[in-house]
C-alpha positions as CSV (number, residue, x, y, z in Angstrom):
1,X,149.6,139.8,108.0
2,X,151.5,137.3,106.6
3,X,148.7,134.4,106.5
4,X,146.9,131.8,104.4
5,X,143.4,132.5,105.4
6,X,142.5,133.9,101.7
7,X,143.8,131.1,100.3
8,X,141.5,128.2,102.4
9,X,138.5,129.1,100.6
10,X,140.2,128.0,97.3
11,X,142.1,125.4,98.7
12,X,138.7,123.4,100.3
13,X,136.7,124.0,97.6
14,X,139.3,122.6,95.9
15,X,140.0,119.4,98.1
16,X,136.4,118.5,98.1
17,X,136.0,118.7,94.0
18,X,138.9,116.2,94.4
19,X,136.6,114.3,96.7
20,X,133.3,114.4,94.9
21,X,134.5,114.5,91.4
22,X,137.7,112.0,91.2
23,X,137.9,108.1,92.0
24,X,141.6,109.3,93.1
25,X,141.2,111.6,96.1
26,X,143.8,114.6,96.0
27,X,146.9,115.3,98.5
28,X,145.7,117.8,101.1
29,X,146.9,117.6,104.8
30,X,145.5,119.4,108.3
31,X,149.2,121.4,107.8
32,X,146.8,123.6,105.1
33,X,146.1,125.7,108.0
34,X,149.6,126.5,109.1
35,X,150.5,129.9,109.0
36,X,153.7,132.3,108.0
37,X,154.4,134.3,110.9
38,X,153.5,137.7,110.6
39,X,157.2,138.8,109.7
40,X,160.1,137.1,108.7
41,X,163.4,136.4,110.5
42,X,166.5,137.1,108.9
43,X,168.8,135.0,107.7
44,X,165.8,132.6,107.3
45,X,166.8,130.6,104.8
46,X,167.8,127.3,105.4
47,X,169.8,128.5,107.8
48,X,169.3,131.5,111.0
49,X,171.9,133.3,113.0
50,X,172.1,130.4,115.7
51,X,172.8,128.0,113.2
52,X,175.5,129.3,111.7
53,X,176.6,131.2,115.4
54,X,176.7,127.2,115.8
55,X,178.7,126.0,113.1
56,X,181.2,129.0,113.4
57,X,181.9,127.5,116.9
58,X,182.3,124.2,115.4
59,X,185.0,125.3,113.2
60,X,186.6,127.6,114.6
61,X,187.4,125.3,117.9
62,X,188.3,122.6,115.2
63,X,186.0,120.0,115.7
64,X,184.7,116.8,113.9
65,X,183.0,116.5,111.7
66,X,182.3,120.1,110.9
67,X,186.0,120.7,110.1
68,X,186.5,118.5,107.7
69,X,183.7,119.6,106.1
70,X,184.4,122.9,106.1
71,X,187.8,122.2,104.4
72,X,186.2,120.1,101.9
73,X,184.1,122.8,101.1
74,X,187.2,125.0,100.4
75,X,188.9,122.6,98.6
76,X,186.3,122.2,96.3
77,X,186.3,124.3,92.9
78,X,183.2,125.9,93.8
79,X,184.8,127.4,97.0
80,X,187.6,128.6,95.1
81,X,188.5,132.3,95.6
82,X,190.1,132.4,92.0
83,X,186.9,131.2,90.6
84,X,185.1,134.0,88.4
85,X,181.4,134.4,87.8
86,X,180.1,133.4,84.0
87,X,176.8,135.1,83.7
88,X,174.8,135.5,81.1
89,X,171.1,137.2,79.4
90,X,169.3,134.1,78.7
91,X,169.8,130.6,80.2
92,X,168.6,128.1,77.9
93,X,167.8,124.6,79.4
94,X,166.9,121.8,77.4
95,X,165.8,117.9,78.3
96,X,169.0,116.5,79.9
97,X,171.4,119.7,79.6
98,X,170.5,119.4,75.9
99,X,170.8,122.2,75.2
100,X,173.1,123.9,78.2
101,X,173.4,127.7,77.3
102,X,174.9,128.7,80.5
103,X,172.6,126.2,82.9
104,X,175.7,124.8,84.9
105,X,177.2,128.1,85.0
106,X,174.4,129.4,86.9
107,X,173.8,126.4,89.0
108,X,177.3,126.0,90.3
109,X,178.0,130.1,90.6
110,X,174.9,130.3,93.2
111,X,176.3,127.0,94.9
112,X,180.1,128.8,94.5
113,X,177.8,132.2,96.4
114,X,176.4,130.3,98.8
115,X,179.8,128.4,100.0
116,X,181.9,132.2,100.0
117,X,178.8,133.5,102.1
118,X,179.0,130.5,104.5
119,X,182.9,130.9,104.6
120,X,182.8,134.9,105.2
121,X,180.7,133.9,108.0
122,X,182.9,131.1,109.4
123,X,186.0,133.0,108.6
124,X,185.2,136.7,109.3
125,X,187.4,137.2,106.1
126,X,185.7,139.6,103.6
127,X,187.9,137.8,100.9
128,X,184.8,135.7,101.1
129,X,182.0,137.9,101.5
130,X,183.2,140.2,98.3
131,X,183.5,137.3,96.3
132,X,179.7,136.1,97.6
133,X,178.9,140.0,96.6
134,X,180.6,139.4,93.1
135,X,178.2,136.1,91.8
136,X,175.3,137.5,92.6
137,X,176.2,141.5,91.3
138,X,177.1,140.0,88.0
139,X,174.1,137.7,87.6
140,X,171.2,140.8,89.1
141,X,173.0,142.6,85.8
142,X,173.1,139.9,83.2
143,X,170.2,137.6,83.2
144,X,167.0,138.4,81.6
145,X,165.0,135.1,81.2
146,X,165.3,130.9,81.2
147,X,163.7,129.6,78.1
148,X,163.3,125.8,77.0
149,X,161.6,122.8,78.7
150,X,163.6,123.1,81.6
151,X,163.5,126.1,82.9
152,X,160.9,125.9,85.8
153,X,163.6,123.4,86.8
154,X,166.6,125.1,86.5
155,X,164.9,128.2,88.1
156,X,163.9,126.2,90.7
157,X,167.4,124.7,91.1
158,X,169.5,128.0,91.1
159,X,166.7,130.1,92.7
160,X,166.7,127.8,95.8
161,X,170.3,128.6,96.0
162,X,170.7,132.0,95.5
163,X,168.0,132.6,98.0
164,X,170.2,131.0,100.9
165,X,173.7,132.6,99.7
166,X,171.8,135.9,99.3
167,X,170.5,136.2,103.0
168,X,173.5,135.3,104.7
169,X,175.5,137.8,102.9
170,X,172.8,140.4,103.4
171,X,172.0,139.9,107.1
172,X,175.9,139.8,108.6
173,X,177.5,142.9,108.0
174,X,179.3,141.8,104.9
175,X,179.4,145.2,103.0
176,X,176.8,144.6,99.9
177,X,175.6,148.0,98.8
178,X,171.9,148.6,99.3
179,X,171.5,149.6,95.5
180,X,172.9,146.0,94.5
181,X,170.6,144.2,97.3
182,X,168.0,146.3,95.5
183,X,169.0,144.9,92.0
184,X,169.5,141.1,93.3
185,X,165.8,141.8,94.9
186,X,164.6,142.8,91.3
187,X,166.3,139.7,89.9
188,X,164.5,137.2,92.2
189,X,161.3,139.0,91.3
190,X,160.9,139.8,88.2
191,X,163.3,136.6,86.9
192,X,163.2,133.9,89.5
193,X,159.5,134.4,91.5
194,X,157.5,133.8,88.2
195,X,158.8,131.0,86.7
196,X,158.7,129.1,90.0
197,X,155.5,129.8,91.6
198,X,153.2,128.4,89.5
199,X,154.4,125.0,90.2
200,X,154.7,121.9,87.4
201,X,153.0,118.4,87.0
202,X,156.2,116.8,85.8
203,X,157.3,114.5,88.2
204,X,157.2,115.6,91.7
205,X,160.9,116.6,92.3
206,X,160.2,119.4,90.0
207,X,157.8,121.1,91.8
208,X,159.2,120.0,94.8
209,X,162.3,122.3,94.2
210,X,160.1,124.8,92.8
211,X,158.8,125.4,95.8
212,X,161.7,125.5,97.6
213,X,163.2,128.6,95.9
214,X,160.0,130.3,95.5
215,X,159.6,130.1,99.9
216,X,163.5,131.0,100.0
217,X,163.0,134.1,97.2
218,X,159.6,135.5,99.3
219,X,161.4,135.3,102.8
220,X,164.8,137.4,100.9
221,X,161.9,139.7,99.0
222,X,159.4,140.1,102.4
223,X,156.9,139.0,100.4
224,X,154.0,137.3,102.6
225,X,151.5,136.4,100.2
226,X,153.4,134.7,98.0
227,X,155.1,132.6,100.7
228,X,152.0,131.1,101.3
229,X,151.3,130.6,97.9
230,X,154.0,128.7,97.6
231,X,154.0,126.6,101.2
232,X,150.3,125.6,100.0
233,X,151.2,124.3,97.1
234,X,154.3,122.5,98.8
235,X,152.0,121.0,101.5
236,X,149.5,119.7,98.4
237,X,152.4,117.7,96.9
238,X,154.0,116.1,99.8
239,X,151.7,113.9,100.2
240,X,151.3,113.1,96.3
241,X,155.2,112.2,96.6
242,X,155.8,110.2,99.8
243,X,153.7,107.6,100.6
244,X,151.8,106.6,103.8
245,X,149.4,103.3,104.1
246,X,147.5,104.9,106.0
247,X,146.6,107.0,102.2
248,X,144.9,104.2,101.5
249,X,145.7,101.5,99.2
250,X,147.1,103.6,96.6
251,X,149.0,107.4,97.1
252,X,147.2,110.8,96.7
253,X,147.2,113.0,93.5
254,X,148.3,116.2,93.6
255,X,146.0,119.1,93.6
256,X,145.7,119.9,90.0
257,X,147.7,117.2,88.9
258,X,144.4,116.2,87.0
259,X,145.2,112.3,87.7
260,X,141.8,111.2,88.6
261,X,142.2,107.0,88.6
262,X,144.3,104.5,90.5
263,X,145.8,103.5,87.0
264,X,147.0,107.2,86.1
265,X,148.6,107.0,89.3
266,X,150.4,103.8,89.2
267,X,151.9,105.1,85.5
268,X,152.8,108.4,87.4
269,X,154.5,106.3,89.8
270,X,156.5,104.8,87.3
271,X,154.9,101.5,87.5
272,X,154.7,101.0,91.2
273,X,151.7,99.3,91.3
274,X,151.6,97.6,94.9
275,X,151.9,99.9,97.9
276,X,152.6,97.9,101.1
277,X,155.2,99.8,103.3
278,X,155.3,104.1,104.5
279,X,158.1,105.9,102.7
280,X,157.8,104.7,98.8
281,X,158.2,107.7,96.6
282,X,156.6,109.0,93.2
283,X,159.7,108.2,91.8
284,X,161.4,105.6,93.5
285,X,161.1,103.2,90.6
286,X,162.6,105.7,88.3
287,X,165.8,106.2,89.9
288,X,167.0,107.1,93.6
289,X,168.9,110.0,92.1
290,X,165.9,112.3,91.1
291,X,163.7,110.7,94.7
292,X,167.0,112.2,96.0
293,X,166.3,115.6,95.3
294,X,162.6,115.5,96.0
295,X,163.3,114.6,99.6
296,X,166.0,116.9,99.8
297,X,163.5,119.9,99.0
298,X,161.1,118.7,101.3
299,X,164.0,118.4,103.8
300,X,164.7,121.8,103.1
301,X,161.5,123.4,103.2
302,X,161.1,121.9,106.4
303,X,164.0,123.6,108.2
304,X,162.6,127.2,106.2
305,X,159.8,126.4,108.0
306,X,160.7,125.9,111.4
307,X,162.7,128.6,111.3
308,X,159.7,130.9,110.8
309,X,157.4,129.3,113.9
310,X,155.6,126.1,111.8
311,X,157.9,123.2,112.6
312,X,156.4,120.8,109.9
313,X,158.6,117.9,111.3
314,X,156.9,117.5,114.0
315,X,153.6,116.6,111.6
316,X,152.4,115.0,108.7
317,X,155.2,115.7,106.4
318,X,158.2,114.9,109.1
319,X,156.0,111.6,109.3
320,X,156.5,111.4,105.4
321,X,160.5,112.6,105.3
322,X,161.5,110.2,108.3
323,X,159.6,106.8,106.4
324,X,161.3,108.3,102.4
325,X,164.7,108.6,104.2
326,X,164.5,105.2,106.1
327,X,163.4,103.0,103.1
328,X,165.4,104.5,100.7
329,X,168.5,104.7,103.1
330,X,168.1,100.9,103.2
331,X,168.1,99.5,99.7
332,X,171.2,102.4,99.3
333,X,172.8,100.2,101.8
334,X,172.6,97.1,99.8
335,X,169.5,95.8,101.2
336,X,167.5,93.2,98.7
337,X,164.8,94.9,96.7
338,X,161.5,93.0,97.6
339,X,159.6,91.5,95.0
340,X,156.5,94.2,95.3
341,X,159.2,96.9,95.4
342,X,159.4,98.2,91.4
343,X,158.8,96.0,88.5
344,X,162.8,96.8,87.2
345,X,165.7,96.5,89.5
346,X,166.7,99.9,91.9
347,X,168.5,102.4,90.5
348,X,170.5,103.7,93.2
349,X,172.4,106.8,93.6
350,X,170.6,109.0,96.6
351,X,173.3,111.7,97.0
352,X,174.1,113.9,99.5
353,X,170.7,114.5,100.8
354,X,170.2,112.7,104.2
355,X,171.7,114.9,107.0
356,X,169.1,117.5,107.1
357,X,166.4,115.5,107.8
358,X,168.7,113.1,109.9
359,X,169.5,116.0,112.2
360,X,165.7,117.3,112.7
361,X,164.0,114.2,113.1
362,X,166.7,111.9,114.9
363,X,169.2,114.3,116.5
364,X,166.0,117.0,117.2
365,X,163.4,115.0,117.8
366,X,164.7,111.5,119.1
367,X,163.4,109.5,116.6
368,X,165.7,106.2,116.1
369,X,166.6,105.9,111.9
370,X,169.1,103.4,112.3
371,X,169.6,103.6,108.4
372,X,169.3,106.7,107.5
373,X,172.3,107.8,110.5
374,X,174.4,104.8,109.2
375,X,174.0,106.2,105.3
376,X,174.3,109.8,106.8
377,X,177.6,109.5,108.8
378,X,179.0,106.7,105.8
379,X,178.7,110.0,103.4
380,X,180.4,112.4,105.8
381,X,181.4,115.1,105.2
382,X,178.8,115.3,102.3
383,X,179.7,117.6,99.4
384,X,177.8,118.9,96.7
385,X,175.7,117.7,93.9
386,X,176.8,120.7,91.5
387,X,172.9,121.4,91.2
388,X,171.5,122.7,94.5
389,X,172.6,120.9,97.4
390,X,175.8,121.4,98.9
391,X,177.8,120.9,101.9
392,X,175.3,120.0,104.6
393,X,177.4,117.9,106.7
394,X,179.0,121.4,107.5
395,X,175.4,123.0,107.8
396,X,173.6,120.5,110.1
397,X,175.3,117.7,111.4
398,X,174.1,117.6,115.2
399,X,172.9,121.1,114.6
400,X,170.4,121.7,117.2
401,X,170.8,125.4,117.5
């Protein structure tokens, strides 16, 4: 069975060293008892068989916004059918790209795979689906290792990517051979899995992402146990990346983060050293572009998630997403930074993250998020941000499938 009841021993004895041995007490939510089902539903990542049944409607009957978006997805140079894959043995990631030995190559040929899987399901034209086949056949023979600082990133990054691309293509008929689902399999394991799972203590949208792939990689490899490795650690730093008051008068450290005073905390948080309102982020005062992709992991974790029986937006971390995406849909508005917000002015630049979480906990759920639906339909149809989001206007606008 697919559970995490042989990891709560470790994970309470680890909550309450937090407790009796740190001034700061550690991230740790009631959602520590959620469970993976007890077998995994296929596609399952990101996106299941209603959901895209649903946007295949969409398109095909030609409505808004879904095919615009669709069209912009083609019309990008990732959804190009005359694009070629550019693998290679060892990806080699430095701080800031520096170096980049084949790091955007692999990031935008698993975003190029995942946009010719979600047009050979669209479509029905195995144009599409081969060319889905082709990216990830060349990388399962190519790639060997990531090496340099940032490679738990970039891992996490392409891996979360792949992962989505690679069950689509698999689960709909689209003609992959089993012996090359077998060698994609062996990539994600032996490649992807290892690098990921063991999570980071960089700053939280790192780990975040991490995360992400390593849930996406389990479901595509069947692999129970690890998926709730990885959803425990995910549910640990949640709450050390999104704040709530009602954490107390400072946010949560992650488990093992080994931050253990309010000052550590307040560095971590780049300087944020007032916490007044719900929805401030670990790395709000850094710039909106990395907060960006934490919340979009945690947005897509989420809709994982739900697809496999635990809908966490209905919970402590939907509580989290919807206050993150209202705040910081604000001040991307043009809204005036208050004085306790950050001790240097906003850095804005959120991306094309918000319609994911806009559809669960608005459309889904009801919940009004007057900013976060005026940012979200302002960015329609939203693209891609060449490193691991892409195209979700297309994906879940009004998705309720």
């Amino acid at each position: 069975m697919f559970t995490m009841i042989g990891l709560l021993p470790f994970i309470v004895a680890q909550l309450a060293f937090g407790v009796l041995c740190n001034s700061t007490p550690l991230a740790g939510t009631e959602e520590l008892t959620l469970r993976a089902t007890t077998t995994f539903k296929h596609p399952g990542v990101l996106l299941d068989k209603e959901q895209l049944d649903f946007i295949k409607s969409k398109v095909n009957s030609k409505t808004q916004p879904w095919t615009d978006a669709y069209n912009a997805m083609l019309s990008n140079d990732l959804g190009s059918l005359t694009r070629n894959p550019s693998p290679t043995s060892t990806v080699d990631c430095g701080p800031t790209s520096m170096p980049d030995k084949g790091c955007h190559q692999e990031r935008q040929d698993a975003l190029a795979a995942y946009a010719m899987s979600l047009a050979w399901y669209i479509s029905g034209s195995t144009q599409y689906a081969q060319k889905a086949i082709a990216y990830m056949n060349a990388w399962a023979k190519t790639l060997k290792a990531h090496t340099n600082s940032n490679a738990p990133l970039q891992t996490g990054w392409a891996g979360a990517v792949w992962a989505r691309a690679a069950e689509i293509v698999r689960y709909s008929g689209a003609g992959w051979a089993a012996s090359d689902v077998t060698a994609f399999e062996n990539l994600l394991r032996d490649v992807y899995l290892p690098e990921v799972i063991v999570g980071s203590n960089s700053n939280g949208n790192w780990e975040l992402v991490m995360m992400e792939a390593a849930i996406g990689i389990t479901i595509f490899l069947n692999d129970g146990s690890s998926y709730d490795k990885a959803m425990a650690k995910f549910l640990g730093r949640v709450p050390a990346y999104i704040y709530l008051t009602s954490d107390g008068s400072y946010p949560k450290a992650a488990p093992g983060s080994g931050l253990t005073t309010r000052d550590e905390i307040v560095k971590y948080w780049h300087n944020q050293a007032t916490f007044p309102e719900n929805g401030i982020a670990q790395e709000t005062c850094r710039d909106f572009v990395h907060t960006g992709y934490g919340i979009s992991s945690i947005s897509h974790v989420a809709e994982t998630s739900r697809i496999h029986g635990n809908d966490l937006y209905t919970g402590d971390v939907g509580t989290r997403l919807r206050y993150a995406l209202g705040l910081h849909s604000k001040y991307e508005l043009g809204a005036a930074k208050p004085d306790w917000l950050c001790p240097k002015p906003l850095k804005l630049g959120l991306g094309p993250i918000t319609e994911i979480g806009y559809n669960a906990l608005s459309t889904r759920l009801g919940n009004a998020m007057m900013n976060t639906e005026t940012l979200t339909k302002k960015n329609r149809p939203a693209g891609t941000d060449y490193l691991f989001v892409g195209w979700e206007t297309l994906t879940h606008a009004n998705n309720t499938a």
